[in-house]
Structures are given as structure tokens and as C-alpha cells.
PyMOL Python script that loads the backbone (N, CA, C, O; Angstrom):
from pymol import cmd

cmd.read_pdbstr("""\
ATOM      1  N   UNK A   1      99.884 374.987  -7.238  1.00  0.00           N
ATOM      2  CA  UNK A   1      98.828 374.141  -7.748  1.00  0.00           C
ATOM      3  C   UNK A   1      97.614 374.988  -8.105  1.00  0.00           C
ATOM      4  O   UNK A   1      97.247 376.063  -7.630  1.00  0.00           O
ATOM      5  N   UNK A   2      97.269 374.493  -8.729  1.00  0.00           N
ATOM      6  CA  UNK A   2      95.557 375.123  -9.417  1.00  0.00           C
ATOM      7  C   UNK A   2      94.691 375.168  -8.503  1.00  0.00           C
ATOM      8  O   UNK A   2      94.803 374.260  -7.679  1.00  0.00           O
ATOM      9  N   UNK A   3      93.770 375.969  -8.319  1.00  0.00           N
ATOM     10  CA  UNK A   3      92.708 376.234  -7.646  1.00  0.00           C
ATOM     11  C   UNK A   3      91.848 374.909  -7.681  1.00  0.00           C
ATOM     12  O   UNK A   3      91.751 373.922  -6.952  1.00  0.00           O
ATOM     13  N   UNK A   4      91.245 375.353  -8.907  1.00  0.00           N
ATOM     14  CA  UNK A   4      90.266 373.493  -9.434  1.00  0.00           C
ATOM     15  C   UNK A   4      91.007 372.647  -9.941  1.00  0.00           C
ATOM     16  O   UNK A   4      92.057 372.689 -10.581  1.00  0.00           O
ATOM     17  N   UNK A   5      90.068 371.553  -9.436  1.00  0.00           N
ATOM     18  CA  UNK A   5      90.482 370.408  -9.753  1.00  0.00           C
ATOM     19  C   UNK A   5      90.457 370.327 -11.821  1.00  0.00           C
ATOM     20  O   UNK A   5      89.906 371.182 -12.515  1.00  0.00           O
ATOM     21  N   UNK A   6      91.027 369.378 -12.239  1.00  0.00           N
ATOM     22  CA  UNK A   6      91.445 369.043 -14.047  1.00  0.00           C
ATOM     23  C   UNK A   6      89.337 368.731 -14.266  1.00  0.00           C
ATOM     24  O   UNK A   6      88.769 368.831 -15.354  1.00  0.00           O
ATOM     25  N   UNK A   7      88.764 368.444 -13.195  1.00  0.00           N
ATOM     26  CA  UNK A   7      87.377 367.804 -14.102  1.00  0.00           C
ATOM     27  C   UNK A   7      86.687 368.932 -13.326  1.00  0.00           C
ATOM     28  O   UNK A   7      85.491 368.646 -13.381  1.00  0.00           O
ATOM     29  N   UNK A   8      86.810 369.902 -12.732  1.00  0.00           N
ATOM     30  CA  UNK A   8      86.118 371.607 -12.895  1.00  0.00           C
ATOM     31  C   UNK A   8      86.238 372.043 -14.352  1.00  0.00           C
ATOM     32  O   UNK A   8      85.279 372.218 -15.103  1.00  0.00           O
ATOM     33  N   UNK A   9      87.426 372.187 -14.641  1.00  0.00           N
ATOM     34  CA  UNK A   9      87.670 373.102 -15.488  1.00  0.00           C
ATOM     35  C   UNK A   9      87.638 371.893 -16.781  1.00  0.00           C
ATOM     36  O   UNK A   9      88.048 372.321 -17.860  1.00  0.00           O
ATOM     37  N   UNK A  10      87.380 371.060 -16.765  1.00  0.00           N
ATOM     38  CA  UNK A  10      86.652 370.339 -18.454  1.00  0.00           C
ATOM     39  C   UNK A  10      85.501 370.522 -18.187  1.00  0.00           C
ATOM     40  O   UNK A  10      85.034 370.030 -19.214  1.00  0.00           O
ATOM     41  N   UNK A  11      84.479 370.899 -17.520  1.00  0.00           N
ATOM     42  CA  UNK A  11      82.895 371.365 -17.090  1.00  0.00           C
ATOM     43  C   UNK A  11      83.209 372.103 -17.246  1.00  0.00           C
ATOM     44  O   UNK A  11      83.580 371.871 -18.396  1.00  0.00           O
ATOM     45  N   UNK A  12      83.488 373.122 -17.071  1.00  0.00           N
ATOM     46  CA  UNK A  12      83.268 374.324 -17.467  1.00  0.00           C
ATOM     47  C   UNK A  12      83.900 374.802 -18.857  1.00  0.00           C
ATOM     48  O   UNK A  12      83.451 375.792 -19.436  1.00  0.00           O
ATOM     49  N   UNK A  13      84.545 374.346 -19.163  1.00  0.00           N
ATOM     50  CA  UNK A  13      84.782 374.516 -20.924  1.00  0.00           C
ATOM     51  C   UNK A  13      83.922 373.830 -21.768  1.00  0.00           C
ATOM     52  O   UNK A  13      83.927 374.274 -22.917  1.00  0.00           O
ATOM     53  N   UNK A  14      83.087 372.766 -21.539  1.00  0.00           N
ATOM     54  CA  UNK A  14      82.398 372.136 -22.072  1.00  0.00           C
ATOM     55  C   UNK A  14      80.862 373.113 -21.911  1.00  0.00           C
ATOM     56  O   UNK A  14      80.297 373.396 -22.968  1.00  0.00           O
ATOM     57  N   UNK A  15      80.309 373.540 -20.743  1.00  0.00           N
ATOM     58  CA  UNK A  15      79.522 373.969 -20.301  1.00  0.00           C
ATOM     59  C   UNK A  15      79.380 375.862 -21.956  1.00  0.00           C
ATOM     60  O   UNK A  15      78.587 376.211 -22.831  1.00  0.00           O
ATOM     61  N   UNK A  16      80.512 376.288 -21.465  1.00  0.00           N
ATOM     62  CA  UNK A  16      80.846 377.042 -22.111  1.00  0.00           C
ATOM     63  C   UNK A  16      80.764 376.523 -23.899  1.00  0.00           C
ATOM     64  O   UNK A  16      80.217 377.135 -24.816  1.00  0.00           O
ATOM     65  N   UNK A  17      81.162 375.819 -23.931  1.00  0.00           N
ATOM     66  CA  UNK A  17      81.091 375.126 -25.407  1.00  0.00           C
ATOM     67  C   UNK A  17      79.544 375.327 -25.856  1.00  0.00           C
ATOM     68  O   UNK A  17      79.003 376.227 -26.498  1.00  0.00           O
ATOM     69  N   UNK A  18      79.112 374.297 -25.347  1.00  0.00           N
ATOM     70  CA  UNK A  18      77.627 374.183 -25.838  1.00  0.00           C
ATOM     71  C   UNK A  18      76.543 375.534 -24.950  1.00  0.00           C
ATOM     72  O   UNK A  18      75.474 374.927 -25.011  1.00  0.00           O
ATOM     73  N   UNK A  19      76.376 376.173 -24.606  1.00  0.00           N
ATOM     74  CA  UNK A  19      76.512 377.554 -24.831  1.00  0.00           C
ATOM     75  C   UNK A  19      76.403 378.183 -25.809  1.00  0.00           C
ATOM     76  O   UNK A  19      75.278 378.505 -26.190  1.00  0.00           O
ATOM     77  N   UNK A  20      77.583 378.564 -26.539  1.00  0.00           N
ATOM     78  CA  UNK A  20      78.202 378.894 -27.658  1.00  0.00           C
ATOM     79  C   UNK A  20      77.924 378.208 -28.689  1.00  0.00           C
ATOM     80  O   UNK A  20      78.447 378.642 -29.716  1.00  0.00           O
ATOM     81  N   UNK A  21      77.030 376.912 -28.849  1.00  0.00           N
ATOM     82  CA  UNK A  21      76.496 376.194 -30.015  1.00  0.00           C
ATOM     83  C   UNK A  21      75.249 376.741 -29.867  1.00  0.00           C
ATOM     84  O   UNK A  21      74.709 377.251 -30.849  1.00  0.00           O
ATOM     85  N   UNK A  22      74.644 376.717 -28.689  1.00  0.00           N
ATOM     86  CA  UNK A  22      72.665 377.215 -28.796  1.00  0.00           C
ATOM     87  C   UNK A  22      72.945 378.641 -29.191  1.00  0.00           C
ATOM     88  O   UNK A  22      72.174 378.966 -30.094  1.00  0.00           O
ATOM     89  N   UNK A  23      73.684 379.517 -28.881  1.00  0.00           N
ATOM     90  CA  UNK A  23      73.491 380.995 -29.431  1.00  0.00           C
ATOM     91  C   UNK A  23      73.764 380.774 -31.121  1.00  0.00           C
ATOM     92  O   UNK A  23      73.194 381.477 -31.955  1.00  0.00           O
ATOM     93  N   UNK A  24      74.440 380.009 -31.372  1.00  0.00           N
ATOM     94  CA  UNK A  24      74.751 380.138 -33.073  1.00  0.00           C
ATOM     95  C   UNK A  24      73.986 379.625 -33.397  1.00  0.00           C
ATOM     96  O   UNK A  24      73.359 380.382 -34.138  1.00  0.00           O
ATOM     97  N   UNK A  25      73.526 378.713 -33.348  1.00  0.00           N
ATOM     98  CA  UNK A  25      72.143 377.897 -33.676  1.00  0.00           C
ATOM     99  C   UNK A  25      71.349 378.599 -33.450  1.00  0.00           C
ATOM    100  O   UNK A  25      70.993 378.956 -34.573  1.00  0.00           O
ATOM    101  N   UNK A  26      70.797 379.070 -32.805  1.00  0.00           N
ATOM    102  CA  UNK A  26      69.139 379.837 -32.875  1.00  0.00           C
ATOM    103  C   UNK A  26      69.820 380.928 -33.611  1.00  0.00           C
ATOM    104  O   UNK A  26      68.925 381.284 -34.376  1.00  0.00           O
ATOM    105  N   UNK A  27      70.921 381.738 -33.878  1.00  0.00           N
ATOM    106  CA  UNK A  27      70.920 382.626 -35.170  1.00  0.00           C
ATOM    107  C   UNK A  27      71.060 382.111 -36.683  1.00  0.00           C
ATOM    108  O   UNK A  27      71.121 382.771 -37.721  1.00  0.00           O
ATOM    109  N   UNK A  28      71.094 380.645 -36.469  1.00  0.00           N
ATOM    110  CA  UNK A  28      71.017 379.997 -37.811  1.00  0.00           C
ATOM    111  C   UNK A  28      69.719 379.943 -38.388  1.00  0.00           C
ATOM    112  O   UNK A  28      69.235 380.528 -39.357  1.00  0.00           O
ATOM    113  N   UNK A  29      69.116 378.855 -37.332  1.00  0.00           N
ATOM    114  CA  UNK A  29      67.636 378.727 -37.315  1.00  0.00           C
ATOM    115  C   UNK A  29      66.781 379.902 -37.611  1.00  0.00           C
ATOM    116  O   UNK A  29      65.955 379.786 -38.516  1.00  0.00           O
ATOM    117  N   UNK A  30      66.883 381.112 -36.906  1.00  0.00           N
ATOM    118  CA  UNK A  30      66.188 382.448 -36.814  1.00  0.00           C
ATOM    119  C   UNK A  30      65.890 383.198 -38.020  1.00  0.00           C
ATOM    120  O   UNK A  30      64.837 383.752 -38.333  1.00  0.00           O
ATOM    121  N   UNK A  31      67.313 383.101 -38.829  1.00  0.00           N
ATOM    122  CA  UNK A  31      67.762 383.949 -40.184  1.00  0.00           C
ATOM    123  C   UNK A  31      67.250 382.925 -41.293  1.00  0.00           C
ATOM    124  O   UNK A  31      66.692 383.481 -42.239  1.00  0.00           O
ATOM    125  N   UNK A  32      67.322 381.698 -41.353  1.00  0.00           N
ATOM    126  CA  UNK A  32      66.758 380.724 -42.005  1.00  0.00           C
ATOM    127  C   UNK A  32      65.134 380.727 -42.308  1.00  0.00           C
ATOM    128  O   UNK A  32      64.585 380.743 -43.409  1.00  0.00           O
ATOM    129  N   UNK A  33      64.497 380.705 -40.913  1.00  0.00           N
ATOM    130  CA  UNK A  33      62.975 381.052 -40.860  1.00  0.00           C
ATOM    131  C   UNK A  33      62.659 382.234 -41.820  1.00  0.00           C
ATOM    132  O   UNK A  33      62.029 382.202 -42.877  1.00  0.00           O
ATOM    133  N   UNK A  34      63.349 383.461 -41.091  1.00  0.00           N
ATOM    134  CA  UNK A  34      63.335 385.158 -41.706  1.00  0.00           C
ATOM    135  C   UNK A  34      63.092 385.108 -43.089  1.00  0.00           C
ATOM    136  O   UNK A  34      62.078 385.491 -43.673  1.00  0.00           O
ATOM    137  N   UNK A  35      64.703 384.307 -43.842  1.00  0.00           N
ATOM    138  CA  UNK A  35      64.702 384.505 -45.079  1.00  0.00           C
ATOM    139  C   UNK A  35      63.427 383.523 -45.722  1.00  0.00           C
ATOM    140  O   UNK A  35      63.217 383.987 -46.843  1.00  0.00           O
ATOM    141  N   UNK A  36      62.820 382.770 -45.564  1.00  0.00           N
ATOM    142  CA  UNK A  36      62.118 381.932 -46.224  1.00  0.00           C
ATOM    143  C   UNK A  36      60.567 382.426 -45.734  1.00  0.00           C
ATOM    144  O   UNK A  36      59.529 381.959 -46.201  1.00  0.00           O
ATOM    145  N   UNK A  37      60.627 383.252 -44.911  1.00  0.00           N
ATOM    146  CA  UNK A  37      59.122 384.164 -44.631  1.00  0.00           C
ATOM    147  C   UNK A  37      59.456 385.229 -45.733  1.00  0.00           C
ATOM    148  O   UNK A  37      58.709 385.435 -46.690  1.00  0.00           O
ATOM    149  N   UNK A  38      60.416 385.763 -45.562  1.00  0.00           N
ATOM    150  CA  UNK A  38      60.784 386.815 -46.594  1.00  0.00           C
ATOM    151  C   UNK A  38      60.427 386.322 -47.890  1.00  0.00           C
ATOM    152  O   UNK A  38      59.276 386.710 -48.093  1.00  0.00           O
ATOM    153  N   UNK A  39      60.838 385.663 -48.863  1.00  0.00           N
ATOM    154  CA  UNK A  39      60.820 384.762 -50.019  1.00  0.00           C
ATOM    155  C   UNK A  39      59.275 384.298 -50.446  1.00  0.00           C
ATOM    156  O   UNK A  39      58.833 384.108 -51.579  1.00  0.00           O
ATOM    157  N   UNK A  40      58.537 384.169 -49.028  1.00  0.00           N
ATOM    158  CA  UNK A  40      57.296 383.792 -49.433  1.00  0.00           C
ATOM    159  C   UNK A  40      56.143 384.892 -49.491  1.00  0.00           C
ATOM    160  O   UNK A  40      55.007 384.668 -49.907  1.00  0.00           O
ATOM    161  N   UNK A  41      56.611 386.123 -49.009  1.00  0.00           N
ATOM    162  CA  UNK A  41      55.939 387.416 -48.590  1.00  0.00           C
ATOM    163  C   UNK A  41      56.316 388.104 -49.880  1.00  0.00           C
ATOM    164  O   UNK A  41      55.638 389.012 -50.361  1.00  0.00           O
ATOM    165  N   UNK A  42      57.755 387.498 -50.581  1.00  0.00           N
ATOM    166  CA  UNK A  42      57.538 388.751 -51.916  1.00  0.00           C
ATOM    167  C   UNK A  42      57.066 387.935 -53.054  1.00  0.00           C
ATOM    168  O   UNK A  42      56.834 388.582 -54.075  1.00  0.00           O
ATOM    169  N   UNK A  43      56.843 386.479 -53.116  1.00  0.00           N
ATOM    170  CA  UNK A  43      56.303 385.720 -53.893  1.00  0.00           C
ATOM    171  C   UNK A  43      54.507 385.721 -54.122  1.00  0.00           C
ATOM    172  O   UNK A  43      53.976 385.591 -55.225  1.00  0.00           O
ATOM    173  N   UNK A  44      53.639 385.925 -52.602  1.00  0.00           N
ATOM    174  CA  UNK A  44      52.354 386.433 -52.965  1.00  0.00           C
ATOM    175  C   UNK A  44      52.238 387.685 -53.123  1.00  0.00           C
ATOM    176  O   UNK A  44      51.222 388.050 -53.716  1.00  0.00           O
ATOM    177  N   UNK A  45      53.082 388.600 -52.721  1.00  0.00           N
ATOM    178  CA  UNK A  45      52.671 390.158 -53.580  1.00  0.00           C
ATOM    179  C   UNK A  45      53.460 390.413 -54.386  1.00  0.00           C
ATOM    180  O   UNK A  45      53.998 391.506 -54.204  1.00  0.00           O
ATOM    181  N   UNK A  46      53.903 389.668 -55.547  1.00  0.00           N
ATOM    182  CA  UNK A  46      54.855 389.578 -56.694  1.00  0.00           C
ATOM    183  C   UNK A  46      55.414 391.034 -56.645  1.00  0.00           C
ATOM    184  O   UNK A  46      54.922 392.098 -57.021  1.00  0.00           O
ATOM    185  N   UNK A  47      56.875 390.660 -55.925  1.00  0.00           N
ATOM    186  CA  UNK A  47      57.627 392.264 -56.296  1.00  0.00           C
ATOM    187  C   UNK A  47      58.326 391.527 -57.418  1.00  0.00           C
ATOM    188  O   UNK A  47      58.568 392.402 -58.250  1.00  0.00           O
ATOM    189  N   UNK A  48      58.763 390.396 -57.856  1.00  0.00           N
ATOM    190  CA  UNK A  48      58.996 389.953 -59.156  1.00  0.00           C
ATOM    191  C   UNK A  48      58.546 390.782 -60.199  1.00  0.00           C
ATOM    192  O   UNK A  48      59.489 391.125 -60.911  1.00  0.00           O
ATOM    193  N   UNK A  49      57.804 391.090 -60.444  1.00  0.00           N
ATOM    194  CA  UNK A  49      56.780 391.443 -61.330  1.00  0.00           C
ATOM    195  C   UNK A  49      57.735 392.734 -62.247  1.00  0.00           C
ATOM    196  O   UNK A  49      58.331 393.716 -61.804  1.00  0.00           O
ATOM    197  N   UNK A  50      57.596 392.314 -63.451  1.00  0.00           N
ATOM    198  CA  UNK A  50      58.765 393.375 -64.608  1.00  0.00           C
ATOM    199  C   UNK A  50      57.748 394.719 -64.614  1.00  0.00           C
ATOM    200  O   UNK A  50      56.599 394.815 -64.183  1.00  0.00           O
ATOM    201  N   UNK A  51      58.445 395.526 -65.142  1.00  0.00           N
ATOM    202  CA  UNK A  51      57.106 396.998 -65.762  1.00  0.00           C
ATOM    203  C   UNK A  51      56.746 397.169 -64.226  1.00  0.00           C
ATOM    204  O   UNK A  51      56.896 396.672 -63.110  1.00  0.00           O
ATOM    205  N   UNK A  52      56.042 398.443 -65.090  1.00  0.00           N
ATOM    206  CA  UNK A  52      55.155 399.739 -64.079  1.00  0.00           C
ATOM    207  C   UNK A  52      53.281 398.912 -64.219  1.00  0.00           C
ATOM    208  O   UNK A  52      52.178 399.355 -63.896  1.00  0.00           O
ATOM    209  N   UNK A  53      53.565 398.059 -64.625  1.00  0.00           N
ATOM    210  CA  UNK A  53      51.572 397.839 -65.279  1.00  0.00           C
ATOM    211  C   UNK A  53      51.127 397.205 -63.954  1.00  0.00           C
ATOM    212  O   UNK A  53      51.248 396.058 -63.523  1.00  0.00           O
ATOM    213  N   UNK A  54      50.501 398.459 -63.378  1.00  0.00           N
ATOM    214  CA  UNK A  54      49.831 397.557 -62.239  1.00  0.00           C
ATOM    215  C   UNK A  54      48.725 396.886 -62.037  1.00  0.00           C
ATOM    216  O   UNK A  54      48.331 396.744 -60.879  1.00  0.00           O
ATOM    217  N   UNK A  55      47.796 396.182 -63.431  1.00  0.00           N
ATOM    218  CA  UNK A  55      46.831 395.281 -64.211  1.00  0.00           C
ATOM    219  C   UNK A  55      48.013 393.690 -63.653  1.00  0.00           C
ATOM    220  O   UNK A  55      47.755 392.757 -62.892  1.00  0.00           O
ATOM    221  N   UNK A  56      49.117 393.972 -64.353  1.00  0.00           N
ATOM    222  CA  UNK A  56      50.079 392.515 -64.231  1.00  0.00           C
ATOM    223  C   UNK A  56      50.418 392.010 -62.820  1.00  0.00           C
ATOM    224  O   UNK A  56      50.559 390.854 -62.421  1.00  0.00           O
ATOM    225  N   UNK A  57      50.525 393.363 -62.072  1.00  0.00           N
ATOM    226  CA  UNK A  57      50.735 393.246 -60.121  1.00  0.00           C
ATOM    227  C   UNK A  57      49.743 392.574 -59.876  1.00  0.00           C
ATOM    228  O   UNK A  57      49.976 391.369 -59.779  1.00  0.00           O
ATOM    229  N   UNK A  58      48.578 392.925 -59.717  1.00  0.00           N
ATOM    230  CA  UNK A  58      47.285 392.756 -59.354  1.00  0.00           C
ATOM    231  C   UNK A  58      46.758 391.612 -59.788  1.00  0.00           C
ATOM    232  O   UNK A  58      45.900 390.969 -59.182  1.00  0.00           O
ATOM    233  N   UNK A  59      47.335 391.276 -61.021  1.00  0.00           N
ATOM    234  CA  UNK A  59      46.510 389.909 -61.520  1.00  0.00           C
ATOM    235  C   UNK A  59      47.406 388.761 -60.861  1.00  0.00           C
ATOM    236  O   UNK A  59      46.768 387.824 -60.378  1.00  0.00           O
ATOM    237  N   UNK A  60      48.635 388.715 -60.787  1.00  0.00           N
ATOM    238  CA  UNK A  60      49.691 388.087 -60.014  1.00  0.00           C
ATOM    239  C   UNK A  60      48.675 387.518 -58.764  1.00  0.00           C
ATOM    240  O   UNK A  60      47.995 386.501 -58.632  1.00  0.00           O
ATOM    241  N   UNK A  61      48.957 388.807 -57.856  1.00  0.00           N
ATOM    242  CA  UNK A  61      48.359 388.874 -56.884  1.00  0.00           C
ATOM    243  C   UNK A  61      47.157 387.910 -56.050  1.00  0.00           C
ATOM    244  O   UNK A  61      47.052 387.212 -55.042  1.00  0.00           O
ATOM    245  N   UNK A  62      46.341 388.398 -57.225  1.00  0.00           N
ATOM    246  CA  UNK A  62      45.281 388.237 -57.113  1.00  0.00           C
ATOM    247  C   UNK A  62      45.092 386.160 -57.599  1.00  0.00           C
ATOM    248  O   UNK A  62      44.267 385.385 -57.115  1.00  0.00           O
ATOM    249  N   UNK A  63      45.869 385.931 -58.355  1.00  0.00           N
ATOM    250  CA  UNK A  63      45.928 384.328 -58.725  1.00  0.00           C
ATOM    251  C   UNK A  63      46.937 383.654 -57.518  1.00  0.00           C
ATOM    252  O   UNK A  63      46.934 382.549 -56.975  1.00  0.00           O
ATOM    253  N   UNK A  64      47.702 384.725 -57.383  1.00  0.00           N
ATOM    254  CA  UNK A  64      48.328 383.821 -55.798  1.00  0.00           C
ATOM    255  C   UNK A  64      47.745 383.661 -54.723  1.00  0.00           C
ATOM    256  O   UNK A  64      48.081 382.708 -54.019  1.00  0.00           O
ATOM    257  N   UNK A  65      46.876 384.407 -54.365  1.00  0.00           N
ATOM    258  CA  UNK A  65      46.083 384.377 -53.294  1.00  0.00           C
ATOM    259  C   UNK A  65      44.882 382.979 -53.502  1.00  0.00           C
ATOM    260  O   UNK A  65      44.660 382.052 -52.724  1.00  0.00           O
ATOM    261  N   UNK A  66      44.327 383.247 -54.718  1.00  0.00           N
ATOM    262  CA  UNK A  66      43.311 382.256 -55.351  1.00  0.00           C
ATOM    263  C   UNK A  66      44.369 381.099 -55.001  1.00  0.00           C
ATOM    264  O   UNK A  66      43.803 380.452 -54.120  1.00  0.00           O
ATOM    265  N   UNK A  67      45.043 380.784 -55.134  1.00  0.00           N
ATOM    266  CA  UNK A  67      45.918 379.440 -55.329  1.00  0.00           C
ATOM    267  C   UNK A  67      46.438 378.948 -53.968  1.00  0.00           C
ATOM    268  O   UNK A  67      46.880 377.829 -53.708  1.00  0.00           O
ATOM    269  N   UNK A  68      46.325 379.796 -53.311  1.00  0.00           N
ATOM    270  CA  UNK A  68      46.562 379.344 -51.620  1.00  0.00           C
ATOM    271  C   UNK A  68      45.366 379.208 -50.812  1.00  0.00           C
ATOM    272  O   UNK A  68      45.367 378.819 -49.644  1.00  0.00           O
ATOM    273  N   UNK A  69      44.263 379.572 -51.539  1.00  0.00           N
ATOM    274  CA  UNK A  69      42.767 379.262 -51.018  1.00  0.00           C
ATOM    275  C   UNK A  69      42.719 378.134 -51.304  1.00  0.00           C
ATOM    276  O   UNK A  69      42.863 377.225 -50.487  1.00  0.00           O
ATOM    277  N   UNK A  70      42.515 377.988 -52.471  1.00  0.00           N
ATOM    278  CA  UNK A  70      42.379 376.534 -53.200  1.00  0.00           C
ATOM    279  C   UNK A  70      43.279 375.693 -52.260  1.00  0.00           C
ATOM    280  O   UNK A  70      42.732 375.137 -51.308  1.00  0.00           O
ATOM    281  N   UNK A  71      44.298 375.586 -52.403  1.00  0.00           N
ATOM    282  CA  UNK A  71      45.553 374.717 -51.268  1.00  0.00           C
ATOM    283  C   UNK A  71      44.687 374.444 -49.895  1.00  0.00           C
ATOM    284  O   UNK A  71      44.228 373.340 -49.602  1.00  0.00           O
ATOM    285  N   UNK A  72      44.586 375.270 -49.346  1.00  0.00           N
ATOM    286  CA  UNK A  72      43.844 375.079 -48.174  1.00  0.00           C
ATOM    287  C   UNK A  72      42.516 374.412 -48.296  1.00  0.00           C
ATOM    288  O   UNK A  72      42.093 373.531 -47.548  1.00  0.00           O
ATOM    289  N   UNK A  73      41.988 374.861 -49.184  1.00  0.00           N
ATOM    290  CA  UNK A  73      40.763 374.340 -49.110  1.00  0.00           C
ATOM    291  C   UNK A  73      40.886 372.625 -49.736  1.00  0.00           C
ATOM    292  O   UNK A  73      40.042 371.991 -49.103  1.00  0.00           O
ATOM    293  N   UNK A  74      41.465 371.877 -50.520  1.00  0.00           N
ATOM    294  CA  UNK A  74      41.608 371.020 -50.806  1.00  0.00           C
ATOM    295  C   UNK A  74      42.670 369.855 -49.703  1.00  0.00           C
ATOM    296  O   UNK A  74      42.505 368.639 -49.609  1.00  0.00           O
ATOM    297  N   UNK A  75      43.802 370.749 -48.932  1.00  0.00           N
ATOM    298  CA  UNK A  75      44.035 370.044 -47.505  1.00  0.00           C
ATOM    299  C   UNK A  75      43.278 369.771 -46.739  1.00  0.00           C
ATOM    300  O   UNK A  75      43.382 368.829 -45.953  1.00  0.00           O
ATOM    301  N   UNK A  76      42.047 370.813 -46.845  1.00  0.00           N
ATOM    302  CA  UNK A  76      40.732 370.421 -45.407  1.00  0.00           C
ATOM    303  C   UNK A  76      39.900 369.066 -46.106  1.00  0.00           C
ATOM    304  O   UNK A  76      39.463 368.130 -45.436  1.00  0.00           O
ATOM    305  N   UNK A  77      39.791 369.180 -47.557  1.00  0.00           N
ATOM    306  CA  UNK A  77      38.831 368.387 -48.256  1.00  0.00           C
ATOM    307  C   UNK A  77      39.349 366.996 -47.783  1.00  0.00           C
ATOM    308  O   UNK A  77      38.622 366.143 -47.274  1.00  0.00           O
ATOM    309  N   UNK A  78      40.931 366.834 -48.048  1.00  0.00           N
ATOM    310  CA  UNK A  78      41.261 365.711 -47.667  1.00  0.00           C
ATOM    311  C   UNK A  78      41.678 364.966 -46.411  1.00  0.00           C
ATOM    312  O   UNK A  78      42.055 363.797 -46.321  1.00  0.00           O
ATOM    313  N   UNK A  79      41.494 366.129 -45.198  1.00  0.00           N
ATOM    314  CA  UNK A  79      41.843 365.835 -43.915  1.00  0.00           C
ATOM    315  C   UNK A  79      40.738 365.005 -43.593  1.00  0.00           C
ATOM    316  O   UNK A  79      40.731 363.920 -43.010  1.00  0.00           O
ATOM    317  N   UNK A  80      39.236 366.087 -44.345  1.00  0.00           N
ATOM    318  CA  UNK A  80      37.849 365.153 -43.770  1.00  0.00           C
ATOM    319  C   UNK A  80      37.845 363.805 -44.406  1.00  0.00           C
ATOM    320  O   UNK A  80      37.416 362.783 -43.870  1.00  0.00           O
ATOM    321  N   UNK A  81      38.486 363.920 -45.886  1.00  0.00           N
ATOM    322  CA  UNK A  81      38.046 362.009 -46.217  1.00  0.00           C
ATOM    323  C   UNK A  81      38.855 361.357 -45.635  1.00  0.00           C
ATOM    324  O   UNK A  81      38.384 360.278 -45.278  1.00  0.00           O
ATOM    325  N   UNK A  82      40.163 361.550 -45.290  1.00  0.00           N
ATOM    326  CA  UNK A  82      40.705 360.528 -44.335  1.00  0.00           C
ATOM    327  C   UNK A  82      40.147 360.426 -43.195  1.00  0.00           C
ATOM    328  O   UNK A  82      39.735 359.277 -43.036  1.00  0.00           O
ATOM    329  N   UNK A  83      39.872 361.313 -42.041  1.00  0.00           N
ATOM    330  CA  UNK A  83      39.300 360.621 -41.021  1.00  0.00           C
ATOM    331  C   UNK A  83      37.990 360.157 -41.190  1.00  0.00           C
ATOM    332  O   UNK A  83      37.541 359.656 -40.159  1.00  0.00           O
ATOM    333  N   UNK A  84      37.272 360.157 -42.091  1.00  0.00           N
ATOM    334  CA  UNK A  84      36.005 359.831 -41.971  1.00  0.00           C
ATOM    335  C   UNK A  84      35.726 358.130 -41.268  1.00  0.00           C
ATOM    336  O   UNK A  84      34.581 357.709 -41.107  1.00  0.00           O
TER     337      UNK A  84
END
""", "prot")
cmd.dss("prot")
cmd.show_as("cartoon", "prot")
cmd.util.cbc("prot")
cmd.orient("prot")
């Protein structure tokens, strides 16, 4: 006869199971975050950007940054008229 009892050893395969779902999951989640920090890190310092003209980098740059000020600054504008 078996050591454990039939409902040890479904706990512990189950136990083991989900386990084995949180480790894959937080490397889903993790690489998901990564790539979409990634994506947004080469989108405000435009490595897009065609040519050597670093006038076209810079102006990129420089309007993406402007455009995420603005963003912010128009979320705060409207945080204050709603709670007012």
C-alpha cells in the first residue's frame, strides 16, 4: 500500500500545479511590462528616426517630450475641474 493517503497526493499535485502557474505568469506579466516600457522608451527618443540628421532626432524628441507635458498638464487641468 501507498504511504499517503489518494487526497495527500491530489494536494500536492494541485499545490504543485498552481505553483507552476504563478512562476509562468509573473514571466508573462514581467516580459509584457519590459516590452511595452521598451516600445515607449524608443518612441520618446525616436530611434525610429531614418538618416544621420540629428536636427530630425532632436526635433522628434524634443515634440515628444512637449506632447507628454501637455498630456499631463491637461490630465491635472481636468482632475481639478472635476473635483471642484
Amino acid at each position: 500500500m501507498s504511504s499517503k493517503p489518494p487526497h495527500d497526493a491530489r494536494e500536492e499535485e494541485a499545490r504543485k500545479v498552481i505553483e507552476r502557474v504563478e512562476r509562468e505568469s509573473e514571466i508573462v506579466g514581467r516580459s509584457s511590462f519590459v516590452r511595452a516600457a521598451g516600445k515607449a522608451r524608443d518612441h520618446l527618443t525616436a530611434t525610429e528616426a531614418e538618416g544621420g540628421d540629428p536636427v530630425e532626432v532632436w526635433g522628434r524628441r524634443v515634440g515628444r517630450a512637449l506632447s507628454v507635458i501637455a498630456f499631463i498638464g491637461l490630465a491635472l487641468w481636468l482632475l481639478a475641474y472635476l473635483t471642484r
